[in-house]
N, C-alpha and C positions, 0 to 999 in steps of 0.2 A: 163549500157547502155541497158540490157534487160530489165531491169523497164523501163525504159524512153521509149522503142520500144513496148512494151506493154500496156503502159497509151496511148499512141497517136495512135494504133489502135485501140485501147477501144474507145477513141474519135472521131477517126473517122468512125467506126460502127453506134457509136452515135449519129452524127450528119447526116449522110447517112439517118438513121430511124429516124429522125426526120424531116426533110426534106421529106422524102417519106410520113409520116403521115399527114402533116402539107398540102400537097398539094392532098394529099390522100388518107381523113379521113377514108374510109373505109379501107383499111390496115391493122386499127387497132381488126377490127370487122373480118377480113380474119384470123387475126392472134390469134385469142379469139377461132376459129372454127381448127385451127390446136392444138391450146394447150393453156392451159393458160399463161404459163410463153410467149412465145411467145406473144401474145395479151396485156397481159402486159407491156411487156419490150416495143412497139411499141405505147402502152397510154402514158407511164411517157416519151417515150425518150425525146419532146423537152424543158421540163424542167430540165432533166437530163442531157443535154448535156450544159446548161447553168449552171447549177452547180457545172458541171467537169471544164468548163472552170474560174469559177468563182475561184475553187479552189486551181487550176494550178496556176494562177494570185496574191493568196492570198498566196501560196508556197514560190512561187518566195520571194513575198515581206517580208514572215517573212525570208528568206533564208540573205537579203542584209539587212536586219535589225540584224540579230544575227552576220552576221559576222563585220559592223559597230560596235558591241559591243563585238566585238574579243573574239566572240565563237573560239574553233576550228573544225577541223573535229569531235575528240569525242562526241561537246557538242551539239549544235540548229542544227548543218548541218550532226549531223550522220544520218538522213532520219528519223527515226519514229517518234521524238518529233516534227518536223518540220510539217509532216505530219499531226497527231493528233492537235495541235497548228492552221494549216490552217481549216482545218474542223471544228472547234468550232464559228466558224461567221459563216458559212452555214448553218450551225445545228440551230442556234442562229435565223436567217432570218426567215428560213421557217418553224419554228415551232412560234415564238412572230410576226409575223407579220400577219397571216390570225387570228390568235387569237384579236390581238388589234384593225383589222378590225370586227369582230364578236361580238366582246364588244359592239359593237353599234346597233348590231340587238337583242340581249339579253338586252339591256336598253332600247329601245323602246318596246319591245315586252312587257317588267315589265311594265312602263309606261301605256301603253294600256290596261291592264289587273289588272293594280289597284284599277277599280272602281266596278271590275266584285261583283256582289253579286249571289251566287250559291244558288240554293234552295235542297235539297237531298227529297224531296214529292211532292207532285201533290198539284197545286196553283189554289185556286175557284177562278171562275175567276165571273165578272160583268155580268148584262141580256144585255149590248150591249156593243161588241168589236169591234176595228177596227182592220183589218189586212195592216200592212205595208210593202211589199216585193218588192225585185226588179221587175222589169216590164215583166223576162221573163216568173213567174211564174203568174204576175196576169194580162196581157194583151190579150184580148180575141176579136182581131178588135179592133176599138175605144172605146170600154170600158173596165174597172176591172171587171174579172170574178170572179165566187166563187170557191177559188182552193182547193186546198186537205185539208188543215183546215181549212179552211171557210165552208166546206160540213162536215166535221166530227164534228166538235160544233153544228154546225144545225142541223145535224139529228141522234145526240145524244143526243139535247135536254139540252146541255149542257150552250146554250142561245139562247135570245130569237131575234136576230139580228147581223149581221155581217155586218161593215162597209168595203166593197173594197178599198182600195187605192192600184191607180196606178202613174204612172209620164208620162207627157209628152215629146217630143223632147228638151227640153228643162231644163229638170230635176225638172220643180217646180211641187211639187205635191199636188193633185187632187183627192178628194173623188170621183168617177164615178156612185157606184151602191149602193146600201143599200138591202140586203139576209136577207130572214125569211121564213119559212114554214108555208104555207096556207093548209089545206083540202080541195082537190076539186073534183067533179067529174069526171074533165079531164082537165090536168096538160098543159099547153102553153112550147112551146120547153124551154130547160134549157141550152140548147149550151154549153155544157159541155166540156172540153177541153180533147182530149185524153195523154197527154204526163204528168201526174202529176208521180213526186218520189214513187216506192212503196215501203214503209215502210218494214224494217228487220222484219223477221219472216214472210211476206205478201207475198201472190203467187195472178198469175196472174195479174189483171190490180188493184188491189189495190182497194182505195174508192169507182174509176167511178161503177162497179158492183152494186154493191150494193145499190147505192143512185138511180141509172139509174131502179131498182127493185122500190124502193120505192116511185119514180116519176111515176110510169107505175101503183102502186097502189091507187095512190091520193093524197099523199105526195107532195104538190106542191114546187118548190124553186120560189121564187116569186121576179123578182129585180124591184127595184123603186128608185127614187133619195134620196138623203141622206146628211148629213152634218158632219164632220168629227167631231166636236163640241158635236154629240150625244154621241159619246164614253165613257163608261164608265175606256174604259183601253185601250191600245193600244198592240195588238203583233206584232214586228218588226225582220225583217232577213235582213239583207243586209250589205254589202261591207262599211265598215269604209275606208280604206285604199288598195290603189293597190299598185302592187309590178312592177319595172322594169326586163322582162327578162333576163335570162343568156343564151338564144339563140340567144339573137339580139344584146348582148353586150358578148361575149364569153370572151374577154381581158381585161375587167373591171375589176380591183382586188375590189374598193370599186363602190361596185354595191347596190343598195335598191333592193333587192329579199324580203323585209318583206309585205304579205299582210295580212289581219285580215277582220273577218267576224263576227260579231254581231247581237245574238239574246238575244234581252228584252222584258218583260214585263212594261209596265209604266201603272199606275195609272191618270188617266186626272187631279188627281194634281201635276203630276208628280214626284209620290212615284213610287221608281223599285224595284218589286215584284221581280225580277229574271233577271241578267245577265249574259251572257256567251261569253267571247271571241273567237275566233279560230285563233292561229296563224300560219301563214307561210313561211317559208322561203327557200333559200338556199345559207346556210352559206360555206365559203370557207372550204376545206378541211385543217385538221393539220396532217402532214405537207404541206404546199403549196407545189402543183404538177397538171401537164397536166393531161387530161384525154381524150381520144377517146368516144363523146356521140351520140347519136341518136336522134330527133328534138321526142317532145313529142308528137304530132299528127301531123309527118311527116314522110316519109321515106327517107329522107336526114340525111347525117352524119357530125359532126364538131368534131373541136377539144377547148377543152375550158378548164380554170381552173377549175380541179375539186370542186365538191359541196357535202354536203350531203343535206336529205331533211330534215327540222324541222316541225312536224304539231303537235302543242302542243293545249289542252283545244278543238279535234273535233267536231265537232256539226254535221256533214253529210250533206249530199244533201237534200235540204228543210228543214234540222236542225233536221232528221226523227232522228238520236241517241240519242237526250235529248227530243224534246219534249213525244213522249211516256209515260216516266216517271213525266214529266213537266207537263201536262195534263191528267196525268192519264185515265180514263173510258172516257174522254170526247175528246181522241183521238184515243181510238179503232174503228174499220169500225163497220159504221152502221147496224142497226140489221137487216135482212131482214123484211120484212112485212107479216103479219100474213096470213095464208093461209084460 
């Protein structure tokens, strides 16, 4: 009778803290700053508390199953094999079940990264490239500007034109501008964008310095119209695949958290020089269990099945982790101008 008085306080602590999280995710965050075990016990309880009940339930049923098979007291109903016996389907659940969910974001991810071709050097590239980026790095007003690699090829010398591509509201995309450096006695504005990625190892504002020195010397960037057709090679960044959040669907057990990001080199006969995938996920946790989380650029709290993060094959922000090595001398910042 004190087991039985003691399980169903236990359960009912349980479900008390799961209920209090559940309606008052921060709770869980209250209880992390008193102690861990505390903040803990107050993330997993309300799948804890489904799991005690789940157990109780699965007790019971081996309990009128063994004795149907004229166990007696010694054998299925002397407590600990019945016990141990109930527990092996819950164990069973939530460790095979966010796994065979997971199987699915580990096959597409293979999938998408099977066609990757990896380069380990620096890749010469053609005298006229195109750049193909999402629009937030290359929209400048109504035209493609020339962004932090479209200015580090140029005024590296590393070729002798850069084609912009941008997209419009409508996603069909659109050669805008056509980049090359003129000598001139006095350089026409370059409208240069202040918000470009500064590259690892890079202090301060990055390229804009230095190319903004060499425009002020005569180093002209010069934009005119262009045809995407001129390209000798294409460099591409952008979003293959988006993911559905796990903040706007927190009870989703089979949720698309997989998103993938894509930087190539293509040849304009469409040989790739270089492929690199990025992928991302968040996979369910093993074991399946609650978690107490924080909105990723919010200060609102929820509660949701827990996740881990997966970010396999990186490429960084502006893709600054590989190109580097990917472009070798023809992506380090330009030299200043001679004095």
């Amino acid at each position: 009778m004190s087991k039985e008085r003691g399980f169903l306080g236990c359960l009912g602590c349980t479900g008390v803290a799961a209920i209090v999280v559940l309606l008052f995710p921060i709770a869980a965050f209250v209880g992390f700053m008193a102690g861990v075990l505390p903040g803990l016990f107050l993330a997993v309880a309300p799948s804890l508390f489904v799991y005690m009940i789940g157990w109780r339930g699965l007790r019971w049923l081996c309990g009128r199953v063994g004795a149907a098979a004229g166990f007696g007291a010694t054998g299925l109903r002397s407590g600990r094999v019945i016990d141990f016996v109930a527990v092996i389907p819950i164990v069973a659940f939530v460790i095979i079940l966010p796994m065979a969910i997971n199987s699915d974001i580990e096959q597409e991810a293979s999938t998408l990264q099977l066609t990757d071709k990896i380069s380990t050097g620096s890749i010469d590239l053609p005298d006229i490239v195109a750049i193909d980026l999402p629009s937030r790095y290359t929209r400048f007003g109504d035209v493609a500007s020339c962004e932090a690699i479209c200015l580090r090829l140029l005024y590296n010398a590393a070729v002798s034109r850069v084609l912009a591509v941008a997209y419009d509201g409508l996603a069909r995309k659109q050669v805008v501008a056509s980049y090359r450096i003129e000598r001139r006695p006095q350089c026409p504005d370059p409208k240069l964008e202040n918000g470009f990625v500064v590259w690892s190892g890079e202090r301060g504002r990055g390229v804009t310095a230095p190319v903004r020195a060499r425009i002020a010397a005569g180093d002209c960037l010069i934009r005119e119209d262009g045809a995407l057709s001129e390209a000798r090679a294409t460099i591409s960044f952008r979003q293959i695949k988006s993911a559905q959040s796990s903040f706007q669907h927190p009870w989703t057990l089979k949720l698309d958290t997989l998103a993938a990001l894509r930087l190539e080199i293509v040849t304009a006969d469409g040989r790739v020089l270089y492929r690199q995938t990025e992928i991302r996920a968040d996979p369910l946790s093993v074991p399946l269990r609650t978690t107490a989380s924080g909105g990723r650029s919010t200060t609102s709290t929820y509660v949701e099945w827990s996740r881990t993060r997966l970010n396999r094959s990186p490429l960084g922000p502006d893709g600054r982790d590989v190109l580097p090595t990917l472009l070798g001398d023809a992506a380090r910042l330009p030299d200043l101008p001679v004095q």
